[in-house]
C-alpha positions in Angstrom: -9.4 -1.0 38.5 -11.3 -3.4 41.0 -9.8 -7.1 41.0 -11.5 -9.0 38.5 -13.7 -12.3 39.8 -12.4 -15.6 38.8 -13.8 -17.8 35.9 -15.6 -20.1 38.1 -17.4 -17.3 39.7 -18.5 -15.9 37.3 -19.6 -19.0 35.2 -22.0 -19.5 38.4 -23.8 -17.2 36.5 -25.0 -18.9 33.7 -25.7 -22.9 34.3 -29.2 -23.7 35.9 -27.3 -24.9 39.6 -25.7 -21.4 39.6 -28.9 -19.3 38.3 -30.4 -19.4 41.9 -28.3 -15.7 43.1 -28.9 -14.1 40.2 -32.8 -15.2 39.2 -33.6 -14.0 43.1 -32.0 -10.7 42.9 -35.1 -8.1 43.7 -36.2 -5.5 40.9 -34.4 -2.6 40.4 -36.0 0.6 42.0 -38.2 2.6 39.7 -36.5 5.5 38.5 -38.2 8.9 40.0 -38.4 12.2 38.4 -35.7 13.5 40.3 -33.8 10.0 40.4 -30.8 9.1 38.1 -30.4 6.0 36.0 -27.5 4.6 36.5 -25.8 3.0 34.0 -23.0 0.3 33.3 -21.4 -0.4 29.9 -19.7 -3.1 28.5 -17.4 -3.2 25.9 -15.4 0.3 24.9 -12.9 -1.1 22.6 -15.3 0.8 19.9 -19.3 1.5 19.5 -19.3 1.1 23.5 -17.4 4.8 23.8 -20.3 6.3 22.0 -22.4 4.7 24.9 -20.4 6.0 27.5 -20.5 9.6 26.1 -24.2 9.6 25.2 -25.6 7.9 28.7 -23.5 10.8 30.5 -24.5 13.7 28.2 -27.9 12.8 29.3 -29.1 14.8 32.8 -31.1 11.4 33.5 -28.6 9.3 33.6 -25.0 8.6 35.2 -22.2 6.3 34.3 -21.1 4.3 36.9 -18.9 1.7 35.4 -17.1 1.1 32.6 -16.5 -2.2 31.9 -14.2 -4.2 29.1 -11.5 -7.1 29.4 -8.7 -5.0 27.5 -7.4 -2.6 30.1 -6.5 0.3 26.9 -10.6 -0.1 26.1 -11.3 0.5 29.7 -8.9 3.6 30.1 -10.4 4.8 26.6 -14.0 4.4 28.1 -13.4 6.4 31.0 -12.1 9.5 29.1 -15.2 9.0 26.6 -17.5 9.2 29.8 -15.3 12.3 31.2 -16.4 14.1 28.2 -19.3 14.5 29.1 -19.7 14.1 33.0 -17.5 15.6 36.1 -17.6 12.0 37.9 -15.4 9.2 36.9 -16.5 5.9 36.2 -15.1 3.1 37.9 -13.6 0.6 35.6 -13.8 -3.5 35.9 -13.0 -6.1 33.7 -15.7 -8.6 34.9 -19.4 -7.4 34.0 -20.6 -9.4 36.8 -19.3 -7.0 39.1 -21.6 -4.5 37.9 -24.4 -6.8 38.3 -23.9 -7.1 41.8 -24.0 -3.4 42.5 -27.2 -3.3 43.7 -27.6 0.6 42.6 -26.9 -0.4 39.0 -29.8 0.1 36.7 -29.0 0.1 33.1 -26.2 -2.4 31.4 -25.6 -1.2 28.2 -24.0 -3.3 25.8 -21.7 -2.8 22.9 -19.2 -5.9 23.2 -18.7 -8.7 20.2 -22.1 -10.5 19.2 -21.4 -14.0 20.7 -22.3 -12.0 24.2 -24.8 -10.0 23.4 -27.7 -12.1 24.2 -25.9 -13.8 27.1 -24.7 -10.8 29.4 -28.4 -9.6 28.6 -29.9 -12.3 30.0 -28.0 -12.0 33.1 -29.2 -8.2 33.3 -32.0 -8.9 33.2 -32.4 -12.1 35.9 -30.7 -9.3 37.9 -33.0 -7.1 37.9 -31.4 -4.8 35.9 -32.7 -2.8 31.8 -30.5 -3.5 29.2 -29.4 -1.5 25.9 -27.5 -3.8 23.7 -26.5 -3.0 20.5 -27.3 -4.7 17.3 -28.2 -7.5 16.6 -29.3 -8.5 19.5 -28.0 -12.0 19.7 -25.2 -14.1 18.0 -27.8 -17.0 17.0 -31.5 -17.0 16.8 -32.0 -19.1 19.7 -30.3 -17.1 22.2 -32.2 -14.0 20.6 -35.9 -16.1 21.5 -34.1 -16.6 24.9 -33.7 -12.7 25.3 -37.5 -11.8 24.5 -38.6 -14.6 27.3 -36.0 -13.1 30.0 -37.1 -9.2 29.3 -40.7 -10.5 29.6 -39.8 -12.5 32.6 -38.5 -10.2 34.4 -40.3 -7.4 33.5 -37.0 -4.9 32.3 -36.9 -2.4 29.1 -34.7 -4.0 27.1 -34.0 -1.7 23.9 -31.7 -2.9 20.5 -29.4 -0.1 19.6 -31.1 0.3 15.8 -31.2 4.0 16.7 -33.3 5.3 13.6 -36.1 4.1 15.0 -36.4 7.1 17.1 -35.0 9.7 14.4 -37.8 11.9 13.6 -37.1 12.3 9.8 -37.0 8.3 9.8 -40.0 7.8 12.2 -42.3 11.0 9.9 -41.0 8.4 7.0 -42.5 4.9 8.0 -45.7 6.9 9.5 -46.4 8.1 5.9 -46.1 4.7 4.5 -48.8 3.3 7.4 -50.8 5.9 6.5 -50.7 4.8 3.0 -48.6 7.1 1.4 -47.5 5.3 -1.6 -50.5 2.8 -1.1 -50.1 -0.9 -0.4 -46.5 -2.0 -0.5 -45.3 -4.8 -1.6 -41.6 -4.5 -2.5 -38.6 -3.4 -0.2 -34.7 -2.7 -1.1 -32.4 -2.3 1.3 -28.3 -2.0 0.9 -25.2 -2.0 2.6 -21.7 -1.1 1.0 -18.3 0.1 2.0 -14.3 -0.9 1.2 -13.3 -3.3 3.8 -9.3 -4.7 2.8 -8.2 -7.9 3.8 -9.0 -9.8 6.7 -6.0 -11.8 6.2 -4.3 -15.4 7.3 -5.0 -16.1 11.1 -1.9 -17.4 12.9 -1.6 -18.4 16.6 0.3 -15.7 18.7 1.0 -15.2 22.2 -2.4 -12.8 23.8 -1.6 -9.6 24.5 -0.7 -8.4 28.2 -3.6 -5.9 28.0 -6.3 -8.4 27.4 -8.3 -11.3 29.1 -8.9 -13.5 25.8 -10.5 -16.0 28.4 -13.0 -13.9 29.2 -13.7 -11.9 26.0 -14.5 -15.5 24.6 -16.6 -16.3 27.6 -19.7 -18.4 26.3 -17.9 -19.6 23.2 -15.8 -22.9 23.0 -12.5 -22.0 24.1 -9.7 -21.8 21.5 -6.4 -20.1 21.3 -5.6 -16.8 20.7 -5.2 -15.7 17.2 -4.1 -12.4 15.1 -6.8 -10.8 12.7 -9.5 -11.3 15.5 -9.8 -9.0 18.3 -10.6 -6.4 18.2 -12.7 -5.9 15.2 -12.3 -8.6 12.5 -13.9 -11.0 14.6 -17.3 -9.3 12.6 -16.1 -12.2 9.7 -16.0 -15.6 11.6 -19.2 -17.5 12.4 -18.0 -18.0 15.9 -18.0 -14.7 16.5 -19.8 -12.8 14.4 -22.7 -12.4 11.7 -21.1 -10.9 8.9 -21.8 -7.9 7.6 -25.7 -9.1 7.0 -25.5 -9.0 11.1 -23.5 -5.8 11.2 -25.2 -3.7 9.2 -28.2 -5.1 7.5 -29.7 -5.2 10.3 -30.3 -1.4 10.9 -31.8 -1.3 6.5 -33.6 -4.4 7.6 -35.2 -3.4 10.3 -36.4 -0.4 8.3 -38.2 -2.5 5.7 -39.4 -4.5 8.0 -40.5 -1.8 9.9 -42.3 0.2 6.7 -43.9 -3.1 5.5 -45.4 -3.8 8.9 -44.2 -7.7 8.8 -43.1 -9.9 11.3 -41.2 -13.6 9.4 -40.6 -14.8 6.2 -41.9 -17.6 4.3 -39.4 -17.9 2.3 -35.3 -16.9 2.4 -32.9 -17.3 -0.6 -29.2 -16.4 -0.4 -26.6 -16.1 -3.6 -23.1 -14.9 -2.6 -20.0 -15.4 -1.1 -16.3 -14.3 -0.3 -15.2 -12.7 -3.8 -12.6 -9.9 -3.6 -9.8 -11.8 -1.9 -8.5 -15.1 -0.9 -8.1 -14.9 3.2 -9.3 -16.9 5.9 -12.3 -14.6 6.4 -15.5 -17.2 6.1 -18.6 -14.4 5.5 -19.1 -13.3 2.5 -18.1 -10.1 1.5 -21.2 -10.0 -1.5 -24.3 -10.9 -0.2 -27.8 -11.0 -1.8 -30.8 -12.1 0.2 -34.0 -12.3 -0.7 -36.9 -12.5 2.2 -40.6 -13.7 1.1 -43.7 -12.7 3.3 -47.4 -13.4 3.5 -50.0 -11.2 1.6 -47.5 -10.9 -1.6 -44.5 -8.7 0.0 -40.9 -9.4 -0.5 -37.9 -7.3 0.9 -34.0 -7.7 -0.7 -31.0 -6.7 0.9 -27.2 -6.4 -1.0 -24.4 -6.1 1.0 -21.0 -5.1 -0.3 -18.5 -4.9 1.8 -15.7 -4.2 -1.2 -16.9 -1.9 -3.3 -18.6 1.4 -2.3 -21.1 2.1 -5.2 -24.0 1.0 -3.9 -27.7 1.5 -4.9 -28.5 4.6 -5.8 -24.3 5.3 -5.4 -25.0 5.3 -2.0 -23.7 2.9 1.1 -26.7 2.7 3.1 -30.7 2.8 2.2 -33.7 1.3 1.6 -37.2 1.5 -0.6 -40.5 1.3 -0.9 -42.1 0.2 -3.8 -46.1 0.2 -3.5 -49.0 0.7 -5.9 -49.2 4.9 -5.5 -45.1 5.5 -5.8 -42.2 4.9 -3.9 -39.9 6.2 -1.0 -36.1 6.2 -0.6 -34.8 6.2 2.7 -31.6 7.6 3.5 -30.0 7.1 7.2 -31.8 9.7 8.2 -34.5 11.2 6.0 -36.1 10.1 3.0 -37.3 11.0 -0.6 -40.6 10.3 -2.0 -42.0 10.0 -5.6 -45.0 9.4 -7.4 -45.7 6.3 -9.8 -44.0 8.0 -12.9 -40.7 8.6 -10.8 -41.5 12.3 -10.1 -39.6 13.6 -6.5 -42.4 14.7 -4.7 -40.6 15.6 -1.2 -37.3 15.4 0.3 -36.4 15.3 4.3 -33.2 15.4 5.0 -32.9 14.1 8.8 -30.6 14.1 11.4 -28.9 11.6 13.1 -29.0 11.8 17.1 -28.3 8.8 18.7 -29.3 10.4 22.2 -33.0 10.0 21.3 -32.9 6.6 21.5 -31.1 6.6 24.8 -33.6 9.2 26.2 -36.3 6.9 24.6 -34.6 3.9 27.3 -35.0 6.1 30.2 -38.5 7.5 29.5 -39.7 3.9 29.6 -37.6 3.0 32.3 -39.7 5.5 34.3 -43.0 4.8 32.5 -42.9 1.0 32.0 -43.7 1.6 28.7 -41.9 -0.4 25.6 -39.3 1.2 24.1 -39.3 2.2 20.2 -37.0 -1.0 19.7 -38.3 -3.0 22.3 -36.7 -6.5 22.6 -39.6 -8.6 20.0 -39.2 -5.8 17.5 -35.1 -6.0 17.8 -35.5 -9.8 18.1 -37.7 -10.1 14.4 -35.1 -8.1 12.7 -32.2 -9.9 13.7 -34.2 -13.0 13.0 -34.0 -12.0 9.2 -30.1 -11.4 9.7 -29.2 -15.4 11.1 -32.2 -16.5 8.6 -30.3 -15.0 5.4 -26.7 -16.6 6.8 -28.3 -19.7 7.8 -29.4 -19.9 3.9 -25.8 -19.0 2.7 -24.1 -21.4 4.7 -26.4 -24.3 3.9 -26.7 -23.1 -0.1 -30.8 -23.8 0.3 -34.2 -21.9 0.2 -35.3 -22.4 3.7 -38.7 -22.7 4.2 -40.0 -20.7 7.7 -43.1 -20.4 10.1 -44.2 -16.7 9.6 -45.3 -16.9 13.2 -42.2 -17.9 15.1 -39.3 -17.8 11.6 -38.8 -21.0 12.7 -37.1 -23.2 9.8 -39.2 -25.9 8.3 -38.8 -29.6 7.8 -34.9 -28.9 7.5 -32.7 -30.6 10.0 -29.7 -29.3 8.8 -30.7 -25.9 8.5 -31.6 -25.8 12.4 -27.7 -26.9 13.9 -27.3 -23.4 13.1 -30.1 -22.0 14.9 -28.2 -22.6 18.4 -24.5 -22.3 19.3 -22.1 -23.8 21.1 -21.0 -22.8 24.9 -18.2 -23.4 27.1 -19.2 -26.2 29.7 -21.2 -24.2 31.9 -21.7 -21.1 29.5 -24.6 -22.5 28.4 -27.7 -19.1 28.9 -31.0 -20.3 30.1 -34.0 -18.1 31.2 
């Protein structure tokens, strides 16, 4: 493993006095036919092995790096990549490292929220595409800042909600545009599974393994704690969205998608933490309701302790609209008539590669991606709007051109973070 750069280095990164290195960097080459994209990818404690394998199954791309601050993640994302390439990947702990590897192309990021949006934006000021998974940002103002850095600097920048290149998914919301079930103007979407306890938090000594300073990076420094890393940081604002963030966001993004809306009007949000008593502060049954322009409105329930969800499934969405509707599974979907009469069925498939492929075809073409950046940016918007309106216990009002909250102070503290001295991203 290369030595890891110091804190200060790397903060240089990220205040304006430091930005000067990074902002200047020149564009990456444009990938050839007979070029490789090559790739870096941050954060294999989990999701990010997936990256690893997929980006090195694919003949147009090679991993170069594999990047995490636990050492085990970085030793289990090098055997991912092996699985699927002959050349090994050189691990680092430090994702700035990769950035200055002037042959890099691709960061692909799969880390904890609260740097999702950050080490994007440095990607990108370095010239470099970006993956990152979903949602795209830990707060909505860090996910505007990622829209005006991929259009700044001209890089594909792609969300990982993958169904939006699955062809049983993408047949799906190409029926509903072409007017399918006619004009549409209801949309369910759900979420459930049988998550146990988060548990009490206790201060503990960090583990050898990691580098807790740097997996915190732009979030206020605090001590180490148990029930946190490496997953169970998904149910502490600090951290994470919730399970709204974790996995509404793909059923959201899929009504979103079908209606062919942008913001809300209007966002109400009942629910709360119910099943146990733990220091876990997202709730764990979540109702949110999202109001539109021209008379739409999409739901989303989230259950994260109890697996019977609608239609006794965990994961879906549908389309109500004047003609009939259409249940979407993860990857196919149903359709029916007004009277509730199955009229087709589509099974799907899931292949997450598409969506990679998709990366590297517009990295060659400089075309957008099928999640480009704005579209990834709306959906998560809908995510931070529905926690925003559970934390505060209020309707919020919103711009349906920007989602900006109305004439609610309160409501917009949340809609920014807060940074480390010096963390602070800027375009």
């Amino acid at each position: 493993m290369q030595t890891p750069l110091n804190r200060r280095g790397f903060v240089k990164g990220f205040g304006a006095a430091g930005l000067t290195a990074v902002a200047s960097a020149p564009l990456v080459r444009a990938a050839s036919p007979n070029s490789k994209v090559i790739v870096g990818v941050m954060g294999t404690n989990g999701r990010g092995q997936a990256h690893a394998r997929g980006w090195a199954a694919l003949p147009g791309s090679e991993v170069k790096y594999i990047c995490d601050v636990d050492k085990n993640a970085v030793a289990r994302g090098i055997k991912a990549t092996l699985r699927a390439q002959k050349k090994s990947p050189t691990g680092v702990e430090n994702f700035q490292q990769m950035l200055d590897d002037k042959d890099l192309d691709l960061l692909s990021i799969a880390t904890p929220n609260h740097w999702h949006a950050p080490a994007g934006i440095l990607a990108c000021k370095a010239g470099k595409h970006v993956y990152v998974e979903k949602p795209c940002s830990h707060n909505a103002h860090e996910s505007e800042l990622l829209v005006k850095a991929a259009r700044k600097h001209n890089r594909v920048v792609q969300m990982g909600n993958q169904r939006r290149s699955w062809p049983g998914i993408v047949e799906a919301i190409k029926l509903l545009h072409e007017g399918v079930i006619g004009r549409i103007y209801y949309s369910r979407s759900w979420y459930a599974n049988t998550r146990g306890q988060t548990g009490k938090q206790t201060k503990t000594k960090t583990p050898r393994n990691l580098n807790f300073d740097l997996w915190q990076g732009p979030a206020a420094r605090q001590p180490y704690v148990t029930n946190l890393v490496h997953y169970k940081w998904h149910w502490f604002w600090k951290w994470g969205n919730g399970e709204l963030g974790n996995n509404g966001v793909h059923s959201l993004d899929l009504c979103r998608w079908g209606m062919d809306v942008d913001y809300p009007t209007r966002v109400n949000s009942t629910g709360g933490r119910y099943r146990f008593n733990d220091d876990q502060q997202t709730p764990d049954t979540h109702i949110v309701s999202y109001e539109f322009e021209d008379k739409k409105t999409i739901m989303w329930e989230g259950l994260s302790c109890n697996r019977h969800g609608i239609n006794q499934s965990g994961f879906g969405c549908s389309f109500h609209g004047e003609k009939g509707t259409m249940t979407l599974t993860s990857t196919g979907y149903t359709l029916f008539d007004r009277s509730n009469k199955q009229l087709k069925t589509v099974p799907g498939k899931a292949n997450d590669g598409l969506h990679y492929q998709n990366t590297l075809d517009c990295i060659a073409s400089g075309k957008r991606p099928n999640s480009d950046i704005d579209e990834g940016h709306k959906s998560t918007m809908l995510c931070h709007l529905g926690n925003i309106a559970a934390r505060t216990g209020r309707t919020l009002n919103c711009d349906p051109k920007t989602g900006r909250i109305l004439n609610d102070k309160n409501a917009m503290t949340y809609w920014s973070g807060k940074y480390a001295k010096g963390w602070e991203p800027t375009v």
